[in-house]
PDB file of N, CA, C and O in Angstrom, chain B, residues numbered from 101:
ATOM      1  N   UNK B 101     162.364  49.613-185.442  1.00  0.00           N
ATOM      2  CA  UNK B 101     163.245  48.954-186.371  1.00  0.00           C
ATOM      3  C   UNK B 101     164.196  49.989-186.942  1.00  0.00           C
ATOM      4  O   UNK B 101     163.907  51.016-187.556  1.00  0.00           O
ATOM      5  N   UNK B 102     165.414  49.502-186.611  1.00  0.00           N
ATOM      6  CA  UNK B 102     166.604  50.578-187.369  1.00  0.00           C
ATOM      7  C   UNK B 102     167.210  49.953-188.445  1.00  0.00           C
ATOM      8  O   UNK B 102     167.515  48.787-188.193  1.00  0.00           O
ATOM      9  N   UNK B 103     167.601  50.489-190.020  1.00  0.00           N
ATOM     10  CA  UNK B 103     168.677  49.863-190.224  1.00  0.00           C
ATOM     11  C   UNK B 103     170.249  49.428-190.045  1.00  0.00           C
ATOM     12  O   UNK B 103     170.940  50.430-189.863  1.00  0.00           O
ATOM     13  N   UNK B 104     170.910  48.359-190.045  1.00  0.00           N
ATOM     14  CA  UNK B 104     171.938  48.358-189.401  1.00  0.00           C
ATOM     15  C   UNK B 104     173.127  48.780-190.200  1.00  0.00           C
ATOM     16  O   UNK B 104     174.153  48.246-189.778  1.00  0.00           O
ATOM     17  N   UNK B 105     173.331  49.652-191.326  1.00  0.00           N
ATOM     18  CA  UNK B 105     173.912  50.406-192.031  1.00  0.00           C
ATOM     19  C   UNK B 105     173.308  51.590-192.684  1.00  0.00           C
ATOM     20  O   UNK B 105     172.081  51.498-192.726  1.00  0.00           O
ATOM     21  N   UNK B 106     173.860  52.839-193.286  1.00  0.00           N
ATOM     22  CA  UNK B 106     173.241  53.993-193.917  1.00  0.00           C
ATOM     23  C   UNK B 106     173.274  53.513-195.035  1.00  0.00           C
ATOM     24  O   UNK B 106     172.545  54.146-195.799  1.00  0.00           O
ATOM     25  N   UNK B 107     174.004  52.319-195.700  1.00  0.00           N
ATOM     26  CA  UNK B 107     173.867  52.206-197.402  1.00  0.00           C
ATOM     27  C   UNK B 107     172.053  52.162-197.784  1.00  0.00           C
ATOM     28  O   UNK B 107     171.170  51.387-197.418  1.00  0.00           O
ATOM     29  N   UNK B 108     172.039  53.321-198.636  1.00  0.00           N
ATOM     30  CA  UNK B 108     170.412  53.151-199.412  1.00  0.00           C
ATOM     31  C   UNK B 108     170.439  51.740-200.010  1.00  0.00           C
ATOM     32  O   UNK B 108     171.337  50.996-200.407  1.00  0.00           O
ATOM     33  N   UNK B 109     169.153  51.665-199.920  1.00  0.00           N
ATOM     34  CA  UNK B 109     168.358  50.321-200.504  1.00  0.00           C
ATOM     35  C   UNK B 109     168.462  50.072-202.500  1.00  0.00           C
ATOM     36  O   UNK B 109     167.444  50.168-203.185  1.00  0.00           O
ATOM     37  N   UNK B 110     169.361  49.871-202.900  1.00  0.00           N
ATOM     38  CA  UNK B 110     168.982  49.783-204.377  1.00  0.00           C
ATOM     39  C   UNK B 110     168.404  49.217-205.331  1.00  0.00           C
ATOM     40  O   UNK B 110     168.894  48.090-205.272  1.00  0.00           O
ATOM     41  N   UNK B 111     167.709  49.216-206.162  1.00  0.00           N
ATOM     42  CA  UNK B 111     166.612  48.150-206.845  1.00  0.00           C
ATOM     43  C   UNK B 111     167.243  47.186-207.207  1.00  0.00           C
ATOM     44  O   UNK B 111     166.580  46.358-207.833  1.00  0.00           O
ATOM     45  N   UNK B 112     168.395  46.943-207.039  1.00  0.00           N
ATOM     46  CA  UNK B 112     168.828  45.257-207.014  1.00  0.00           C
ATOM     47  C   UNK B 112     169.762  45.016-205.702  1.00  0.00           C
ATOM     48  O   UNK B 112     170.857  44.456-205.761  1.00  0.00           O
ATOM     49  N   UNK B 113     169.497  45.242-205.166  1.00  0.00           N
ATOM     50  CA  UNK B 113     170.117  45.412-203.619  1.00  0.00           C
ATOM     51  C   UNK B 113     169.456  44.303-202.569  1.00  0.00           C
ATOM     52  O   UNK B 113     168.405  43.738-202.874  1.00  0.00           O
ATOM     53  N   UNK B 114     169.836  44.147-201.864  1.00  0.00           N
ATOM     54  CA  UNK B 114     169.586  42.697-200.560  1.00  0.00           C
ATOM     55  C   UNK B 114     168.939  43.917-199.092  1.00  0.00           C
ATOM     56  O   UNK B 114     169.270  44.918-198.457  1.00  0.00           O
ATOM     57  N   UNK B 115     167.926  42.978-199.222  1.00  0.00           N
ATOM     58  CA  UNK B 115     167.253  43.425-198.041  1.00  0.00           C
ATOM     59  C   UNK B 115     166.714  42.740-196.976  1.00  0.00           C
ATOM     60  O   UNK B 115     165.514  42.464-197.003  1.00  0.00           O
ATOM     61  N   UNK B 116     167.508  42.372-195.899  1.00  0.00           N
ATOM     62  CA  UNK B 116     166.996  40.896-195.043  1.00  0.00           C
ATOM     63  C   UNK B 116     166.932  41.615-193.765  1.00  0.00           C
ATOM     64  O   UNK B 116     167.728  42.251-193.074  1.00  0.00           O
ATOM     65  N   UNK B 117     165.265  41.166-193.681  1.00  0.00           N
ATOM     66  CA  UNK B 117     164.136  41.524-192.529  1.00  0.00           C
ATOM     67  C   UNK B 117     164.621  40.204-191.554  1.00  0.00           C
ATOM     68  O   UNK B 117     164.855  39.099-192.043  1.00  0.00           O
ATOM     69  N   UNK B 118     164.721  40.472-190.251  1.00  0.00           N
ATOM     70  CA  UNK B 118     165.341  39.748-189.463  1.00  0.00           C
ATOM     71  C   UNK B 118     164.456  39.556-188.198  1.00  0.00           C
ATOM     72  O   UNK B 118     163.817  40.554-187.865  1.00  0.00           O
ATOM     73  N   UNK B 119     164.287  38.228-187.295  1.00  0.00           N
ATOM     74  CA  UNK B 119     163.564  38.373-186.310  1.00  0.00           C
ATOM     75  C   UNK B 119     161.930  38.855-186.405  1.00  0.00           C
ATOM     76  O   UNK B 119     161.296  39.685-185.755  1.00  0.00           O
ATOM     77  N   UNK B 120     161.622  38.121-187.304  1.00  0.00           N
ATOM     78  CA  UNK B 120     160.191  38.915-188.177  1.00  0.00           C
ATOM     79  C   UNK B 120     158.920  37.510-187.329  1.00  0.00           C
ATOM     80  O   UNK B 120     159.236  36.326-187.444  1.00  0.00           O
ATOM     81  N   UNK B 121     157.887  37.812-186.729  1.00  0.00           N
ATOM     82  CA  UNK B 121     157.077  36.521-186.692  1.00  0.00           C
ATOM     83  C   UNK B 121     156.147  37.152-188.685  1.00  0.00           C
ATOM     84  O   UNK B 121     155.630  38.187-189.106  1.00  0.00           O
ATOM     85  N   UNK B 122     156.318  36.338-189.015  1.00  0.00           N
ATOM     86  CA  UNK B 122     155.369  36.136-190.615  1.00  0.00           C
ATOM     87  C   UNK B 122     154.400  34.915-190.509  1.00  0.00           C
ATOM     88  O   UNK B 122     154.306  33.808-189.978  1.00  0.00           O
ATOM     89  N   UNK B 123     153.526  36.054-191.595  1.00  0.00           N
ATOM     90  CA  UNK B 123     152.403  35.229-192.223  1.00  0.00           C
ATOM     91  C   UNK B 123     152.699  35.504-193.890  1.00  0.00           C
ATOM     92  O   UNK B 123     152.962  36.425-194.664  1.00  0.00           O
ATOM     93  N   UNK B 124     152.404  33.667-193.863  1.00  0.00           N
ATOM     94  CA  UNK B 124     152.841  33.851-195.291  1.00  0.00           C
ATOM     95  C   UNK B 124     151.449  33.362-196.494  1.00  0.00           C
ATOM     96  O   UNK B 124     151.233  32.963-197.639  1.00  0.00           O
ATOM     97  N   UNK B 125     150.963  33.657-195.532  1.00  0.00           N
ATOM     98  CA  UNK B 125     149.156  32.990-196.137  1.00  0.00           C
ATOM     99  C   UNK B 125     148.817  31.724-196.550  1.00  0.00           C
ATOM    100  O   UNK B 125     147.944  31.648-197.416  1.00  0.00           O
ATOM    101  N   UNK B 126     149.410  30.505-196.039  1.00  0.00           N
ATOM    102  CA  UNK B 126     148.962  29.038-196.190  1.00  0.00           C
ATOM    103  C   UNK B 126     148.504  28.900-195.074  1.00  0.00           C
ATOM    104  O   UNK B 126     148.058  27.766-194.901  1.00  0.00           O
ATOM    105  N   UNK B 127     148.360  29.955-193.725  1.00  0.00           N
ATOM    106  CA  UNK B 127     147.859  28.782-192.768  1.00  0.00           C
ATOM    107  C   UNK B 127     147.317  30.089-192.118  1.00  0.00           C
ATOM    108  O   UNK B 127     147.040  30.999-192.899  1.00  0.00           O
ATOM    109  N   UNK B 128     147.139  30.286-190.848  1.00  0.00           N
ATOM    110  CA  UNK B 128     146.321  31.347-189.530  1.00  0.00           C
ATOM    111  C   UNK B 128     147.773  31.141-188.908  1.00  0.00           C
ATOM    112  O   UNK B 128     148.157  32.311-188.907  1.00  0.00           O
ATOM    113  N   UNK B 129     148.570  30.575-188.506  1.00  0.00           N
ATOM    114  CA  UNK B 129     149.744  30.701-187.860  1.00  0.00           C
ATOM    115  C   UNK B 129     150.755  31.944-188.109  1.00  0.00           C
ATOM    116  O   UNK B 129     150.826  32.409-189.246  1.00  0.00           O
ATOM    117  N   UNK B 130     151.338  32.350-187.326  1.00  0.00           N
ATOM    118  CA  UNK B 130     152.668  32.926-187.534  1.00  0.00           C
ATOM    119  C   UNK B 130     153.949  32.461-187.507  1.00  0.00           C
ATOM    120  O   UNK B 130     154.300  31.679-186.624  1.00  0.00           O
ATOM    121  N   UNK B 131     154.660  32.821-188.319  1.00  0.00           N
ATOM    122  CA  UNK B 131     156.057  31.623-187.681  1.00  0.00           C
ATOM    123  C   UNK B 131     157.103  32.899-187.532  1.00  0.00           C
ATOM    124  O   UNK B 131     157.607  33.809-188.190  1.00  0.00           O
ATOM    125  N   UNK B 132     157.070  32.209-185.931  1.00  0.00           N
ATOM    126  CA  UNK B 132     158.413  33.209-185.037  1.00  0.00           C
ATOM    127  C   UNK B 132     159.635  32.928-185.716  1.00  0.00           C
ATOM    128  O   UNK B 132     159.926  31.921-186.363  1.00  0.00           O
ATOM    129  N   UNK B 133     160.387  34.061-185.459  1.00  0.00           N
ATOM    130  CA  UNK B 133     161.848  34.056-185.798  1.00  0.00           C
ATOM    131  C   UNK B 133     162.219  33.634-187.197  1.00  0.00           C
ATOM    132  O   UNK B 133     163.016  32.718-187.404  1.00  0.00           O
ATOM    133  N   UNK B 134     161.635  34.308-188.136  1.00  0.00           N
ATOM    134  CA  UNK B 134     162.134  34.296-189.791  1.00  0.00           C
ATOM    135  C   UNK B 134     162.585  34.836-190.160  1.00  0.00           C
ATOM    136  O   UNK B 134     162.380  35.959-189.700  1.00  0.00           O
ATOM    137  N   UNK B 135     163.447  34.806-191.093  1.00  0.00           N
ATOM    138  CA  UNK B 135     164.060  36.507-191.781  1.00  0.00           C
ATOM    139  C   UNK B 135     163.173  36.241-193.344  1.00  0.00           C
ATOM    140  O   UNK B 135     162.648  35.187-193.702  1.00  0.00           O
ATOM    141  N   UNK B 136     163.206  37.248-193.920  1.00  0.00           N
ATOM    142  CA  UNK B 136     162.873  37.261-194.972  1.00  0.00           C
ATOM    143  C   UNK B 136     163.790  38.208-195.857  1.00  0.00           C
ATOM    144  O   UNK B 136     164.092  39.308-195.394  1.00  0.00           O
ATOM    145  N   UNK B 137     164.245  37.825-197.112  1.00  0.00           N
ATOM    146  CA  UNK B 137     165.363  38.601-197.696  1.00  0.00           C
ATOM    147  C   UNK B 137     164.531  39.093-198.960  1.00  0.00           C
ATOM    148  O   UNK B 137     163.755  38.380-199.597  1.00  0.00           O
ATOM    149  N   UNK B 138     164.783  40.262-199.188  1.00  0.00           N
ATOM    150  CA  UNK B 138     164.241  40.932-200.451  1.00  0.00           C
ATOM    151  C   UNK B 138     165.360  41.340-201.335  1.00  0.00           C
ATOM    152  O   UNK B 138     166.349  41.912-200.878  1.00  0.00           O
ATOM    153  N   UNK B 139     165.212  41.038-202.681  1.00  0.00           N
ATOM    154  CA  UNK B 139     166.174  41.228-203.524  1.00  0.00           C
ATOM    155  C   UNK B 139     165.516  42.400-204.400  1.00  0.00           C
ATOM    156  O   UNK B 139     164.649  41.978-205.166  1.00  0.00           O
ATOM    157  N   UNK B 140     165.685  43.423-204.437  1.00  0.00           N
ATOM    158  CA  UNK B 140     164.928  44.613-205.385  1.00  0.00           C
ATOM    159  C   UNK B 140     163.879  44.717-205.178  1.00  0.00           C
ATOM    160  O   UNK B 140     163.830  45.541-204.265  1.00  0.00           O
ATOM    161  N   UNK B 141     162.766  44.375-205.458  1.00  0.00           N
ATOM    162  CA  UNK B 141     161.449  44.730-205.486  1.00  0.00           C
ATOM    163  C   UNK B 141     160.895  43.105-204.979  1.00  0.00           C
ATOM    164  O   UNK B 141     159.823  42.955-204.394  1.00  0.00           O
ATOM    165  N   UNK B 142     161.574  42.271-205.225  1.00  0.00           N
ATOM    166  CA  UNK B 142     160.736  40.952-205.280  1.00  0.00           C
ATOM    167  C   UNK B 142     161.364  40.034-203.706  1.00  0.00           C
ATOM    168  O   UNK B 142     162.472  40.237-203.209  1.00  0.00           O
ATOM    169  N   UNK B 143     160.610  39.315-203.318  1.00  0.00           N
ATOM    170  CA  UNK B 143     161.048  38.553-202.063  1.00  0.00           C
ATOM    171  C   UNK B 143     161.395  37.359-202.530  1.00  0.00           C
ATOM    172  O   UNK B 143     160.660  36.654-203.223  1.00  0.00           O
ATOM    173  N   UNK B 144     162.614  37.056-202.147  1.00  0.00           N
ATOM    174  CA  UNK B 144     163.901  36.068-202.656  1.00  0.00           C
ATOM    175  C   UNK B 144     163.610  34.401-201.890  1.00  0.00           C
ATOM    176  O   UNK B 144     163.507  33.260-202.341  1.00  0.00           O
ATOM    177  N   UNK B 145     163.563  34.927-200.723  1.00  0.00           N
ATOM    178  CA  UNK B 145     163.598  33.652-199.854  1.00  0.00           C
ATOM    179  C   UNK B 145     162.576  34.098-198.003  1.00  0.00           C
ATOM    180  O   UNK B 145     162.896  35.129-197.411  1.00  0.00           O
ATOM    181  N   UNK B 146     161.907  33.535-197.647  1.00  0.00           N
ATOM    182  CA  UNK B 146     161.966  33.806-196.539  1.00  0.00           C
ATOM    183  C   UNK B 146     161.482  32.419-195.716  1.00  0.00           C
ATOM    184  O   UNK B 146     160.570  31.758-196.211  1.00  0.00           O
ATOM    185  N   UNK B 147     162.014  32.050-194.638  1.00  0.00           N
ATOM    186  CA  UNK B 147     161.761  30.958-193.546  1.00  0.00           C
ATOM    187  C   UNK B 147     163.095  31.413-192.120  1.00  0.00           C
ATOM    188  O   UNK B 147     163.704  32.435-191.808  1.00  0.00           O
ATOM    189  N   UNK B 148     163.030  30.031-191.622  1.00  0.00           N
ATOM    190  CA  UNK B 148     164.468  30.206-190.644  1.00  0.00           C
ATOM    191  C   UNK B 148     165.361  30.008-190.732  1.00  0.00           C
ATOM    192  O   UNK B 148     166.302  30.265-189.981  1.00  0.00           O
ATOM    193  N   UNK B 149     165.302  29.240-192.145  1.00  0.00           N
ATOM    194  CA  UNK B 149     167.045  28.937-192.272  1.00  0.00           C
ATOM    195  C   UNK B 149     167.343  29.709-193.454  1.00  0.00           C
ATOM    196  O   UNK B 149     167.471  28.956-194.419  1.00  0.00           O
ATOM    197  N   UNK B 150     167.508  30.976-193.756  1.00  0.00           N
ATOM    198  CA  UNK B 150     167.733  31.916-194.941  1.00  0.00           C
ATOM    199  C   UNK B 150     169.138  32.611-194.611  1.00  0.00           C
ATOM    200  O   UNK B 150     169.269  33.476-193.746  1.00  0.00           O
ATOM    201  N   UNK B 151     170.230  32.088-195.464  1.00  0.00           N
ATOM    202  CA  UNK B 151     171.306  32.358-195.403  1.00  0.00           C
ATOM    203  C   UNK B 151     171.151  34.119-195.580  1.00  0.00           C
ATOM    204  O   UNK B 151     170.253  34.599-196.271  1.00  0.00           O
ATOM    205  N   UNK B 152     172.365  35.138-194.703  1.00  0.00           N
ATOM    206  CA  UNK B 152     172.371  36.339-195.295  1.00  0.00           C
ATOM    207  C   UNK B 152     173.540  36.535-195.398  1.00  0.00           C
ATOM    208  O   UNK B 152     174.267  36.158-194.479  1.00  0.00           O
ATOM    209  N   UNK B 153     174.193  37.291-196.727  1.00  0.00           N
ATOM    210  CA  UNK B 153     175.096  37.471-196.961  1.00  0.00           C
ATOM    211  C   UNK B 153     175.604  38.640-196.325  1.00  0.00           C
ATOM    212  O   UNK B 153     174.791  39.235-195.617  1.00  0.00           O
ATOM    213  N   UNK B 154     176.849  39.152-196.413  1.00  0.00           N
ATOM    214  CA  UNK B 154     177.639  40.316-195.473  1.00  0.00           C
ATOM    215  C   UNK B 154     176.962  41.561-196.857  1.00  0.00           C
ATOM    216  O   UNK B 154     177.319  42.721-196.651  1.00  0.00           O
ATOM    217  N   UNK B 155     176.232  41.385-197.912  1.00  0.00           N
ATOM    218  CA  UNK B 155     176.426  42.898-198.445  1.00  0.00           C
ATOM    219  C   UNK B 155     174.624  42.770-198.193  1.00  0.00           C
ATOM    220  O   UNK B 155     173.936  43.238-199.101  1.00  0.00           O
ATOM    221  N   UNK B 156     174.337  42.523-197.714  1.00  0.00           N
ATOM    222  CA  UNK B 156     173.073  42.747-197.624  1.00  0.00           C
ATOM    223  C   UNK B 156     172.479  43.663-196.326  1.00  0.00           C
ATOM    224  O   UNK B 156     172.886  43.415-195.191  1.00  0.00           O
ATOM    225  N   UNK B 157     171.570  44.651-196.551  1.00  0.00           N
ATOM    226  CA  UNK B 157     171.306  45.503-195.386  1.00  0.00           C
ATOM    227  C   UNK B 157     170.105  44.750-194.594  1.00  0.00           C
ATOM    228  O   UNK B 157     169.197  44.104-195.118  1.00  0.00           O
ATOM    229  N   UNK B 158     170.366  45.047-192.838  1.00  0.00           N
ATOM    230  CA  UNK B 158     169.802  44.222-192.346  1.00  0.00           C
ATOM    231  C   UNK B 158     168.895  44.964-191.490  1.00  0.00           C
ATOM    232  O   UNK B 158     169.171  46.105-191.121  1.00  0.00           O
ATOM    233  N   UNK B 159     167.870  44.393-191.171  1.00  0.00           N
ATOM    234  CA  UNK B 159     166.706  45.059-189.942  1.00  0.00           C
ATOM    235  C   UNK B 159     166.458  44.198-189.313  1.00  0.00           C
ATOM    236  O   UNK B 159     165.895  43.339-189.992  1.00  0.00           O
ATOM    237  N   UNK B 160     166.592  43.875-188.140  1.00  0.00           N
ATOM    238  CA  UNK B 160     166.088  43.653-187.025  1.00  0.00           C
ATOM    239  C   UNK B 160     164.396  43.594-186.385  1.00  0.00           C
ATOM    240  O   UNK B 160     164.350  43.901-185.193  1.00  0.00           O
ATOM    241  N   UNK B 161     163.436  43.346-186.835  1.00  0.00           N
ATOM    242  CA  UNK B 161     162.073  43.085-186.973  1.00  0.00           C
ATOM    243  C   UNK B 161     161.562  43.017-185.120  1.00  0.00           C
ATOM    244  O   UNK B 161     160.449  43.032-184.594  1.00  0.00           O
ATOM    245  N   UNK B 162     162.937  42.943-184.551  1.00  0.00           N
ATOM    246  CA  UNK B 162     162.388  42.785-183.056  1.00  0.00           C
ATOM    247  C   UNK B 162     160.514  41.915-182.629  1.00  0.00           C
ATOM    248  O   UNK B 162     159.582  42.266-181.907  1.00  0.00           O
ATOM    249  N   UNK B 163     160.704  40.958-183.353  1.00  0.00           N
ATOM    250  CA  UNK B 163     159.802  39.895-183.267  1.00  0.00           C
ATOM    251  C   UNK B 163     158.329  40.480-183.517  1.00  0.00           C
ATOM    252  O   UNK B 163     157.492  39.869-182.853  1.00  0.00           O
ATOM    253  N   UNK B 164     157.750  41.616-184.387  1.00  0.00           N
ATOM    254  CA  UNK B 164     157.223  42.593-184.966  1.00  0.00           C
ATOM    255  C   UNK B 164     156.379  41.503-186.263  1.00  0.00           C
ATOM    256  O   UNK B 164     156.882  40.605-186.939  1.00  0.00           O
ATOM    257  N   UNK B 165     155.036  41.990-186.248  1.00  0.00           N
ATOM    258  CA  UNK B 165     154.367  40.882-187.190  1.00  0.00           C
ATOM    259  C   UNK B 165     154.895  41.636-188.706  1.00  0.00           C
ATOM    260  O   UNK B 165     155.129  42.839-188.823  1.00  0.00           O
ATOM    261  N   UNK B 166     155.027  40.477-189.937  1.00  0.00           N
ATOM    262  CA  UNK B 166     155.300  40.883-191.330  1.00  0.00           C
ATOM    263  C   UNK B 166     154.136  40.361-191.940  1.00  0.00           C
ATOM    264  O   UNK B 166     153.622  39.353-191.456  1.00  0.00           O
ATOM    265  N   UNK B 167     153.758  40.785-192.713  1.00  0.00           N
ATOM    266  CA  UNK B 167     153.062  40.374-193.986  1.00  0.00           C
ATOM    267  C   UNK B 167     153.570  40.534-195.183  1.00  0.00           C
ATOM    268  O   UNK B 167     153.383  41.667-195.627  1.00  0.00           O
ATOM    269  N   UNK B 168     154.203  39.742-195.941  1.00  0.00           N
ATOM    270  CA  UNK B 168     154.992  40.190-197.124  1.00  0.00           C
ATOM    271  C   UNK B 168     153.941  40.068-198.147  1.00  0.00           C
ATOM    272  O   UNK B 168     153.147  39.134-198.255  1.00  0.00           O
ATOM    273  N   UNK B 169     154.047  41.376-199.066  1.00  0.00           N
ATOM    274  CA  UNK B 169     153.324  41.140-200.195  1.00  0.00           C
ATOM    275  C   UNK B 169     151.885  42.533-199.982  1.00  0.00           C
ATOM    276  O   UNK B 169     151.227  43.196-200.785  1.00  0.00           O
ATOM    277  N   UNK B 170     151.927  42.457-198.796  1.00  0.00           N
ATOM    278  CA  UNK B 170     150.568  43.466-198.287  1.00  0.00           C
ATOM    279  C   UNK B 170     151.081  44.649-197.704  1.00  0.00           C
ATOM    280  O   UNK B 170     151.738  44.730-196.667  1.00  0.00           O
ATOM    281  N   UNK B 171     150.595  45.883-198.734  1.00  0.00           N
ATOM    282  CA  UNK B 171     150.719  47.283-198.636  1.00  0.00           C
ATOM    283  C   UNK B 171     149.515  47.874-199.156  1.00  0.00           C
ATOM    284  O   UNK B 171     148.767  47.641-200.106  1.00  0.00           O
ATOM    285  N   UNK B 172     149.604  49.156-197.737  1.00  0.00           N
ATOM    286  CA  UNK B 172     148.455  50.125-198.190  1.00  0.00           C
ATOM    287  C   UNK B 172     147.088  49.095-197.659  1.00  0.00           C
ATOM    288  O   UNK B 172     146.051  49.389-198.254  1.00  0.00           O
ATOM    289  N   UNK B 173     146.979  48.233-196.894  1.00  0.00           N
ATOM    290  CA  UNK B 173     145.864  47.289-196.282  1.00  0.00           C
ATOM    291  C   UNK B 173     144.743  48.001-195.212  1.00  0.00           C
ATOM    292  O   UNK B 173     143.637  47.490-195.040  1.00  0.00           O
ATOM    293  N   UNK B 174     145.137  49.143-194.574  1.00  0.00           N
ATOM    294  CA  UNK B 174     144.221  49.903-193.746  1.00  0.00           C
ATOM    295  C   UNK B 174     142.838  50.150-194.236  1.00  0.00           C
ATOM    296  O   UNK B 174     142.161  50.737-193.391  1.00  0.00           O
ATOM    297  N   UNK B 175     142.209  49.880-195.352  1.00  0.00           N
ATOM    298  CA  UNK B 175     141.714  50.274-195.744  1.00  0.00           C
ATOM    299  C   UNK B 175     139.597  49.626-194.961  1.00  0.00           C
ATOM    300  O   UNK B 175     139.626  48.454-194.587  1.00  0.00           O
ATOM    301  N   UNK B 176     138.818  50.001-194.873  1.00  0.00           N
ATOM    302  CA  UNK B 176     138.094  49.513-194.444  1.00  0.00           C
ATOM    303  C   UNK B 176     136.815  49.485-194.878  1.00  0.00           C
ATOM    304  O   UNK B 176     136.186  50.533-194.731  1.00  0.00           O
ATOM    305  N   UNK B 177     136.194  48.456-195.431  1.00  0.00           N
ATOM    306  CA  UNK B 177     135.126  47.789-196.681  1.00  0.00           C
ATOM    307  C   UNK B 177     133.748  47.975-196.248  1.00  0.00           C
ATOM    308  O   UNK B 177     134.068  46.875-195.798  1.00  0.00           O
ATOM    309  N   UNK B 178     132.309  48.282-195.854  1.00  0.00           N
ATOM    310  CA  UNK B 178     131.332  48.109-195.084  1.00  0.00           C
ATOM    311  C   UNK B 178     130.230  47.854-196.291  1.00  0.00           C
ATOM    312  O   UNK B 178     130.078  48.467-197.348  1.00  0.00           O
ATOM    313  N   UNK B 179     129.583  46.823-195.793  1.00  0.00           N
ATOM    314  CA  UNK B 179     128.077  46.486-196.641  1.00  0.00           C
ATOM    315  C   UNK B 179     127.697  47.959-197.611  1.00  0.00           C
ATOM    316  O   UNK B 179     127.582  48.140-198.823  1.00  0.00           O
ATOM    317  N   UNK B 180     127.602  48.666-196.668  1.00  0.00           N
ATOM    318  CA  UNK B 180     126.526  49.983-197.325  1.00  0.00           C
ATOM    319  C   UNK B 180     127.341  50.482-198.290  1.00  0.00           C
ATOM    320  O   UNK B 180     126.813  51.059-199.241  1.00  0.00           O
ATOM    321  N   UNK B 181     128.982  50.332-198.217  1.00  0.00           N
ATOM    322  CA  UNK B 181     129.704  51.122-199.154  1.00  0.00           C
ATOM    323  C   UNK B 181     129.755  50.214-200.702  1.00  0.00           C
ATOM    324  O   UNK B 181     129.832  50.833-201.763  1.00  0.00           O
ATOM    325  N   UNK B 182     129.710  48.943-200.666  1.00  0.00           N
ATOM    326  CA  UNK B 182     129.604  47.830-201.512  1.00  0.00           C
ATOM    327  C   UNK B 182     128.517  47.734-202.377  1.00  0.00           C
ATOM    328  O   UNK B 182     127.496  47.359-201.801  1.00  0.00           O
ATOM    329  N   UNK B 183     128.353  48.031-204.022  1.00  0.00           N
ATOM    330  CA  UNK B 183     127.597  47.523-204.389  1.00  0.00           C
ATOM    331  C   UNK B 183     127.779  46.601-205.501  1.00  0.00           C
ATOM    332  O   UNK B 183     128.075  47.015-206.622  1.00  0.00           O
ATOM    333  N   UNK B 184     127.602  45.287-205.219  1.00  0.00           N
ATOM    334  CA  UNK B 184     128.308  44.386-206.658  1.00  0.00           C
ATOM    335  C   UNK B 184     128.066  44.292-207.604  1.00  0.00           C
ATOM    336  O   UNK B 184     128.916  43.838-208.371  1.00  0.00           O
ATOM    337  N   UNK B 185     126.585  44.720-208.167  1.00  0.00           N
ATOM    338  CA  UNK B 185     125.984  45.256-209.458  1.00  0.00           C
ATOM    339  C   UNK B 185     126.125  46.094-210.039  1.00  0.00           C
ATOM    340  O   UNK B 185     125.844  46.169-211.235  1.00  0.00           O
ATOM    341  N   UNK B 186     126.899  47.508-208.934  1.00  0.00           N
ATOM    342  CA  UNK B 186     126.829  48.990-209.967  1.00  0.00           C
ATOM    343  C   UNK B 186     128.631  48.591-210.054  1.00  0.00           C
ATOM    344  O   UNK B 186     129.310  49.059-210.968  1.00  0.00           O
ATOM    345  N   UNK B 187     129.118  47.856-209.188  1.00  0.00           N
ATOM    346  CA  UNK B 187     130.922  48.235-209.516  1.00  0.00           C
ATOM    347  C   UNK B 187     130.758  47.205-210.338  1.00  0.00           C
ATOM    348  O   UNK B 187     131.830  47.334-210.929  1.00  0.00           O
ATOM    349  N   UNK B 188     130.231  46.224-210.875  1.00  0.00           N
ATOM    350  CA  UNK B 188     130.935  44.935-211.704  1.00  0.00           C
ATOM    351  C   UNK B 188     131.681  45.557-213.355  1.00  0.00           C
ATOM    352  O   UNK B 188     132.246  44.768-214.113  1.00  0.00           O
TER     353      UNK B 188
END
């Protein structure tokens, strides 16, 4: 994924993820070909019909899975490491 301009990203700035398959957590499906537009920090709109404006910086998702909302997820949980009585 490249961006398709050098303008930096600004905290109120347009950011539309393009060609994205997403999960948007109502279902097990993915839905091909979405863009999703981020406005600063927060996600504005995302489906297939999401208008993008000309000042908005664009990426190309090359049909690449999204999860919006989920960062830093690598993480990996096991019985033995879990205890629900001593963390409560």
């Amino acid at each position: 994924m490249s961006p398709s301009n050098e303008r930096p990203l600004t905290v109120n700035g347009l950011l539309a993820l393009l060609n994205a398959r997403v999960f948007d957590g109502h279902g097990a499906a993915l839905h091909d070909d979405w863009t999703v537009l981020v406005q600063g920090q927060r996600i504005a709109a995302a489906g297939s019909g999401v208008i993008v404006t000309s000042d908005a910086r664009t990426v190309d998702c090359g049909g690449r899975a999204l999860l919006p909302g989920l960062i830093d997820a690598p993480e990996h949980v096991y019985e033995e490491d879990v205890n629900l009585i001593r963390n409560a």
